[in-house]
C-alpha positions in Angstrom: 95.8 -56.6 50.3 95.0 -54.0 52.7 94.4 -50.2 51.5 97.0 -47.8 51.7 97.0 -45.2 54.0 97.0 -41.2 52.6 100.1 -38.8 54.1 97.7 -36.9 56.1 100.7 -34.1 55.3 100.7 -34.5 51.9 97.2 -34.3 51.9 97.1 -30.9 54.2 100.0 -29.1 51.8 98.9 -30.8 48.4 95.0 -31.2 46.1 94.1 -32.1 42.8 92.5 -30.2 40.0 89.9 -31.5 37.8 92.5 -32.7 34.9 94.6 -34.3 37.4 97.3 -31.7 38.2 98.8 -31.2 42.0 98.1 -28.1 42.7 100.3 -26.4 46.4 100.2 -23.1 48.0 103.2 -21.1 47.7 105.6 -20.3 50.1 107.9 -17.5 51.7 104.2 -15.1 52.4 104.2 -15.6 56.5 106.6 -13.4 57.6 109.3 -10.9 57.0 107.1 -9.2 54.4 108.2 -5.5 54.4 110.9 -6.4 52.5 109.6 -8.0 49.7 108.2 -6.6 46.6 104.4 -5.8 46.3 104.6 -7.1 42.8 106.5 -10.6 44.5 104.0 -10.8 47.0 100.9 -10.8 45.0 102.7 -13.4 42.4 102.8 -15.6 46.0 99.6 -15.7 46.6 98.0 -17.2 43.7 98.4 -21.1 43.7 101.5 -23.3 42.0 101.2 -26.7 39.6 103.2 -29.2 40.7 105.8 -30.0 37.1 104.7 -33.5 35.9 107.7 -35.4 37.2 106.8 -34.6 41.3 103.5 -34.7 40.3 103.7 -38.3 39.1 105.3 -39.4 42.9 103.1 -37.3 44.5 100.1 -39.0 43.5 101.6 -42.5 43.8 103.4 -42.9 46.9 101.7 -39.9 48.9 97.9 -39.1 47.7 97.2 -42.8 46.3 93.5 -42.4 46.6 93.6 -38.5 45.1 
């Protein structure tokens, strides 16, 4: 059986933490910012965790070896 190949975009958007959580960068924080909130705009930059149920097919089909 040959080994399966990584989404090299998954890979780019997606990482893992430590415990095994999929951790993304936020979006909507490239453009158009004068309208949005301060207080919106710092909430965008930290990092999001994936919920469990995409984070289960994310590491299967996507990030096998992650």
């Amino acid at each position: 059986m040959p080994k399966m190949k990584t989404k090299k975009a998954a890979a780019k958007r997606f990482s893992l933490t430590a415990s095994g959580k999929v951790k993304y960068k936020k979006m909507n924080l490239r453009h158009i910012l004068t309208k949005k909130s301060t207080k919106r705009k710092r909430g965008l930059r930290k990092n999001g965790i994936l919920n469990p149920v995409s984070c289960y097919a994310i590491k299967k089909t996507l990030l096998p070896y992650g």
